[in-house]
C-alpha positions as CSV (number, residue, x, y, z in Angstrom):
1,X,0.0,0.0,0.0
2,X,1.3,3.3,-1.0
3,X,1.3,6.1,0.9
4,X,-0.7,9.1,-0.1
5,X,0.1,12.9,-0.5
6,X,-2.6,15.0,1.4
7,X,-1.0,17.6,3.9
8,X,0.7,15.3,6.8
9,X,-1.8,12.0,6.9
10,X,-0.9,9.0,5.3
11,X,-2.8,6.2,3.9
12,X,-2.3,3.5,6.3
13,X,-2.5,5.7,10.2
14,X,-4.1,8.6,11.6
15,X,-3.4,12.1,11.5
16,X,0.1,12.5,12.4
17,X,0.7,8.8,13.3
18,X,2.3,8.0,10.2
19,X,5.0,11.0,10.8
20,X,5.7,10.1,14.1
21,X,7.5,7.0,12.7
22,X,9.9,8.7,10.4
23,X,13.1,9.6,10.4
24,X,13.4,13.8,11.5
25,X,14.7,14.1,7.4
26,X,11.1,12.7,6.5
27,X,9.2,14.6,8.8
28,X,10.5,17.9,7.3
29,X,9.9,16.6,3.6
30,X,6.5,15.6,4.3
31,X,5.8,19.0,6.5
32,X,6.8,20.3,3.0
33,X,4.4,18.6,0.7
34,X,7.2,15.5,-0.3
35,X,6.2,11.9,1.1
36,X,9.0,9.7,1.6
37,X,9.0,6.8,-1.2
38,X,8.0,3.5,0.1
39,X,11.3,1.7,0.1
40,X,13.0,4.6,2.4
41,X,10.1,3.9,4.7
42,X,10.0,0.0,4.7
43,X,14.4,0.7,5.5
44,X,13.4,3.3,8.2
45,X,11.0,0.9,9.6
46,X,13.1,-2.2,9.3
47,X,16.1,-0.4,11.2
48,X,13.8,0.8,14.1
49,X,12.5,-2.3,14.3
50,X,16.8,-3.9,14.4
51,X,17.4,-1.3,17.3
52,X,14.6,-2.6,19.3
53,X,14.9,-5.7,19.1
54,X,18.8,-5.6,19.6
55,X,18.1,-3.3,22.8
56,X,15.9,-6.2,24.5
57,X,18.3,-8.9,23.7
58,X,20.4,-6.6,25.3
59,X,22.6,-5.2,23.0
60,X,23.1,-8.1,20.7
61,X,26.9,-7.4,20.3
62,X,27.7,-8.5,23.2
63,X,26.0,-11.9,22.3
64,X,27.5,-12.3,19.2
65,X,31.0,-11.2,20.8
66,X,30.4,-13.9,23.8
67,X,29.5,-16.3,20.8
68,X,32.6,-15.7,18.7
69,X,35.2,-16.4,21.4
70,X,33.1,-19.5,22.6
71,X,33.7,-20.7,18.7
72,X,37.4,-19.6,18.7
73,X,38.0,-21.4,22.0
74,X,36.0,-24.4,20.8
75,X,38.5,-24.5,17.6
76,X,41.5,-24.3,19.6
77,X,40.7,-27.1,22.0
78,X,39.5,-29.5,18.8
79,X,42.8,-28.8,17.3
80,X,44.9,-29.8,20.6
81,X,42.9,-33.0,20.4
82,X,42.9,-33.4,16.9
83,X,47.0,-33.0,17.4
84,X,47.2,-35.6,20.4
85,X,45.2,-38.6,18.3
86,X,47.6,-37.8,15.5
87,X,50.5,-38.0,17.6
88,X,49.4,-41.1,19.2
89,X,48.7,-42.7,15.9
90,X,52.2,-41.8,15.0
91,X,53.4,-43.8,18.2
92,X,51.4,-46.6,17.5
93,X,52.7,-46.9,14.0
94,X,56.3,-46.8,14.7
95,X,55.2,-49.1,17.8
96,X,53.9,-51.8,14.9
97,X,56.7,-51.3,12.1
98,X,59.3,-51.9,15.0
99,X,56.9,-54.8,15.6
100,X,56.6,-56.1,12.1
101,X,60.5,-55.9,11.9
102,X,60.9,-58.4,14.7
103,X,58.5,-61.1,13.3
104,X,60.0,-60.8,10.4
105,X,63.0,-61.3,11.5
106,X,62.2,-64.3,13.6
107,X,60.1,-65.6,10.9
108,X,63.1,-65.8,8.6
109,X,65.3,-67.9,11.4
110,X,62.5,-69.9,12.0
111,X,62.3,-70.9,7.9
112,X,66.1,-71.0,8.2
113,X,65.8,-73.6,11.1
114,X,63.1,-75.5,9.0
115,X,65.4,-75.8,6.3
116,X,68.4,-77.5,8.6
117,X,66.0,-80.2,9.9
């Protein structure tokens, strides 16, 4: 719904209502005969609305602040872990090779001791 020229009302509130909710540049083009396109007045509306909202949540940047270094810290301790199981892996491979290289080697004497029987 667009709003309408006629003196200070507005299509869609009461007298004076719909000025009330404008930003102070609107107020003075509309005081002059000029009514603020729709689009300026859906972003007026829309950014009220933002502060608002963001002033009963408390500030919102504080949230989103508390919520970033939550995620940082969350990243930092899943690389630590991420680094431990790697390192352990490592261990356990060199634990097996070292492993593997002494069955081998008593496999062979034991086919060596076959052989001689």
């Amino acid at each position: 719904m667009e709003p309408q020229q006629g003196g200070e009302q507005l299509a869609w509130g009461p007298q004076g209502a719909g000025a009330a909710c404008l930003c102070p540049a609107a107020v003075a083009s509309s005081a002059a005969g000029n009514v603020f396109p729709r689009q300026a007045l859906e972003q007026e509306m829309l950014r009220r609305a933002e502060l608002q909202l963001q002033l009963q949540v408390g500030g919102g940047g504080d949230r989103r602040r508390e919520r970033k270094m939550k995620n940082r810290e969350s990243a930092a301790r899943s690389r630590l872990r991420r680094m431990a199981y790697v390192s352990e892996l490592e261990k356990e491979v060199s634990l097996l090779r070292a492993e593997k290289e002494e069955l081998a080697k008593l496999c062979q004497e034991v086919g060596i001791a076959l052989l001689h029987c």
